[in-house]
C-alpha positions in Angstrom: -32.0 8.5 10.7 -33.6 12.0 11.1 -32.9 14.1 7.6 -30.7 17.0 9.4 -28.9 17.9 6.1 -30.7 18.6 3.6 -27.8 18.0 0.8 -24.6 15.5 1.7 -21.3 17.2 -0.6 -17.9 15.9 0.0 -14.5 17.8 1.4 -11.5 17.6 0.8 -8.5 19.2 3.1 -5.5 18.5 1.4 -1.5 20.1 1.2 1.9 19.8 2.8 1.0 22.3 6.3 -0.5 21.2 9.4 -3.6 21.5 10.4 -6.2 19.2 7.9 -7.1 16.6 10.8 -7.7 19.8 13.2 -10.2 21.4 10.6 -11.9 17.9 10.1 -11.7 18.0 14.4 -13.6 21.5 14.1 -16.4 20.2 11.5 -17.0 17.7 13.8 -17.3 19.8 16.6 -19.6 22.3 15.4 -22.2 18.7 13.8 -21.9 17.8 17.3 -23.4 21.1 18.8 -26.3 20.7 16.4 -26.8 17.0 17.2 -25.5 15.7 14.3 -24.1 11.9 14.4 -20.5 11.8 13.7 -17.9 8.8 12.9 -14.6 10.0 12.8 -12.3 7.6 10.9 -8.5 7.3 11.4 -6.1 5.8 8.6 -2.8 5.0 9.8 -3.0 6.6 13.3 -2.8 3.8 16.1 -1.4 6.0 18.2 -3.6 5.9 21.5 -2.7 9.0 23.4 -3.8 11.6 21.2 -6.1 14.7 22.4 -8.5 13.8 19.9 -9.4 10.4 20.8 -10.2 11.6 24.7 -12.0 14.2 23.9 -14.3 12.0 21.2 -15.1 10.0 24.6 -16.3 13.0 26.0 -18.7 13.8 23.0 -20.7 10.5 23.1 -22.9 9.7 21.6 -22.7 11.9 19.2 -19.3 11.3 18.0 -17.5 8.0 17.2 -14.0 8.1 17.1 -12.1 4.6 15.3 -8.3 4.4 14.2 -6.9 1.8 12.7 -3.6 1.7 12.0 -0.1 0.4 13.9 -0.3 1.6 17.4 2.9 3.5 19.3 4.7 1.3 21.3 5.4 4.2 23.8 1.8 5.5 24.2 1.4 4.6 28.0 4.2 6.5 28.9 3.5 9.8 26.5 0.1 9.5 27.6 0.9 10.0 31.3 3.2 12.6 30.3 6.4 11.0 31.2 7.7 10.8 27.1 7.1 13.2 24.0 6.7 11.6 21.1 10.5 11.7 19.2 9.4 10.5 15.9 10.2 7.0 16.3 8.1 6.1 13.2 7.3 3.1 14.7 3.5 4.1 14.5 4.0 5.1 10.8 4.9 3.8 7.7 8.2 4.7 6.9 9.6 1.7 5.6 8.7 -1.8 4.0 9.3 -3.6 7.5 5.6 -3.2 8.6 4.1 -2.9 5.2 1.7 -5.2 5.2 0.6 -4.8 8.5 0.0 -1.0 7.2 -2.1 -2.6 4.1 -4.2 -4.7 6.4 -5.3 -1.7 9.0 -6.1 0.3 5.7 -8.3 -2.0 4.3 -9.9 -3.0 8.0 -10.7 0.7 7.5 -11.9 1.1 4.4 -14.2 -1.8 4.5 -15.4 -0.3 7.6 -16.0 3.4 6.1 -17.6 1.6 3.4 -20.4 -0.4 5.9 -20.4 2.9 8.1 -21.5 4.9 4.8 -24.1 1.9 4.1 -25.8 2.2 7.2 -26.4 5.8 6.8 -26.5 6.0 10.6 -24.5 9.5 10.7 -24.9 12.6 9.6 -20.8 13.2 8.9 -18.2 10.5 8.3 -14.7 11.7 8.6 -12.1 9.8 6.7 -8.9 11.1 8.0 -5.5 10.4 6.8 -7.2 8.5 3.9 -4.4 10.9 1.7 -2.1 8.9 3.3 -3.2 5.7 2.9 -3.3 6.4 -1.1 -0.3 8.2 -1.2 1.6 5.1 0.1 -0.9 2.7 -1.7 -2.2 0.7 0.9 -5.6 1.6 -0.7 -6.8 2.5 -4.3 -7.7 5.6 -5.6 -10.4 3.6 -7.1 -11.5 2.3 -3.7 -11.4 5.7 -2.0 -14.0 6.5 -5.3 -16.2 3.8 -4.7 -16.8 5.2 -1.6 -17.7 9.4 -2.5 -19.8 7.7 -5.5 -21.5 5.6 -3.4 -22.1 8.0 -0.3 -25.9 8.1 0.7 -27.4 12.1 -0.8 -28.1 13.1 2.9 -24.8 12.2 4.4 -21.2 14.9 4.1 -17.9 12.8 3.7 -14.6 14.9 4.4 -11.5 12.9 3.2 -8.2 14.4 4.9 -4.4 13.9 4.0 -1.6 15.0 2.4 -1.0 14.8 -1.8 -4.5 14.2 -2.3 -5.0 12.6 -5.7 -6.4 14.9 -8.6 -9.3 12.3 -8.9 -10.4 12.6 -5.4 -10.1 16.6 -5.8 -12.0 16.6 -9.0 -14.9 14.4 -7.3 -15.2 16.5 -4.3 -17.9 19.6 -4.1 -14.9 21.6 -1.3 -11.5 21.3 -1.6 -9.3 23.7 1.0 -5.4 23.3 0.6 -3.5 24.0 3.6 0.0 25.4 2.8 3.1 25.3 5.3 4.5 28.4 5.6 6.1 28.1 8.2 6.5 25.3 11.4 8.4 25.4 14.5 9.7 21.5 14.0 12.1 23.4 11.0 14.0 25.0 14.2 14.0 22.0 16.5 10.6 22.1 18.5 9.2 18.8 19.0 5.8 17.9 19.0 3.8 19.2 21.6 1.3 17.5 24.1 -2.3 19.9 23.3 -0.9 21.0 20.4 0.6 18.3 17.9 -1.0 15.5 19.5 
């Protein structure tokens, strides 16, 4: 691996408004655009029609794009257009009923961040949604430690999600809350093809 960085830290982008996967998106994009090597690494999103997963197809092979998590039974349909997504929660965790299917896809992608980090084949690995996956348990604050104490000097990790843990905040070098202030789904707007997903 060609030394590109020449110190790795660790981000955080954490809090209750939208828009912590799209700043992860934007780090990526700008690595990208200076030839860095990026894996981009999606707990609990299954959910095969989103905008970013075609466009990471678009920036190989400089950018590799992996979810794991339950997929959307509709995604054919919304990804033709034909369907918005209605909030099913049939891709998300929202009750017990698919638990420990959840638990599995988490820790398929944890060990798989942790190999990834290993390898020390990229320049920025992306763990987003990994809030998520500890907020709901599926994996341990002590796991998702393991892997920023273990991250190679030369590589940045950005961990994304909601309620971050004050243990992952206090590890990290960055740490950039987003706040809601306001959001159009409050007044009835769906999620939006381009926009949301």
């Amino acid at each position: 691996m060609r030394d590109k960085l020449t110190q790795g830290l660790v981000q955080v982008y954490t809090g209750d408004g939208k828009g912590k996967t799209t700043a992860a998106l934007g780090l990526a994009y700008r690595a990208v655009g200076h030839d860095f090597n990026v894996c981009f690494i999606q707990f609990m999103k299954g959910s095969s029609y989103c905008g970013e997963l075609f466009t990471s197809q678009r920036l190989k092979p400089y950018l590799d794009f992996y979810q794991f998590g339950r997929g959307c039974p509709h995604s054919s349909v919304i990804r033709s257009g034909f369907r918005t997504c209605d909030a099913c929660g049939e891709c998300f965790l929202k009750d017990q009923k698919h638990q420990a299917e959840h638990k599995a896809y988490a820790t398929m992608a944890y060990d798989f961040a942790k190999s990834v980090l290993q390898e020390e084949k990229y320049d920025l690995v992306i763990l987003d949604e990994i809030g998520n996956a500890l907020r709901y348990e599926l994996i341990s604050v002590e796991q998702a430690l393991h892997l920023i104490e273990t991250k190679p000097p030369l590589v940045e990790l950005v961990l994304t999600g909601r309620g971050m843990p004050e243990e992952i905040i206090a590890a990290a070098d960055l740490v950039s809350e987003i706040k809601a202030v306001k959001h159009p789904i409050k007044s009835g707007v769906k999620s939006r093809r381009g926009i949301e997903f």
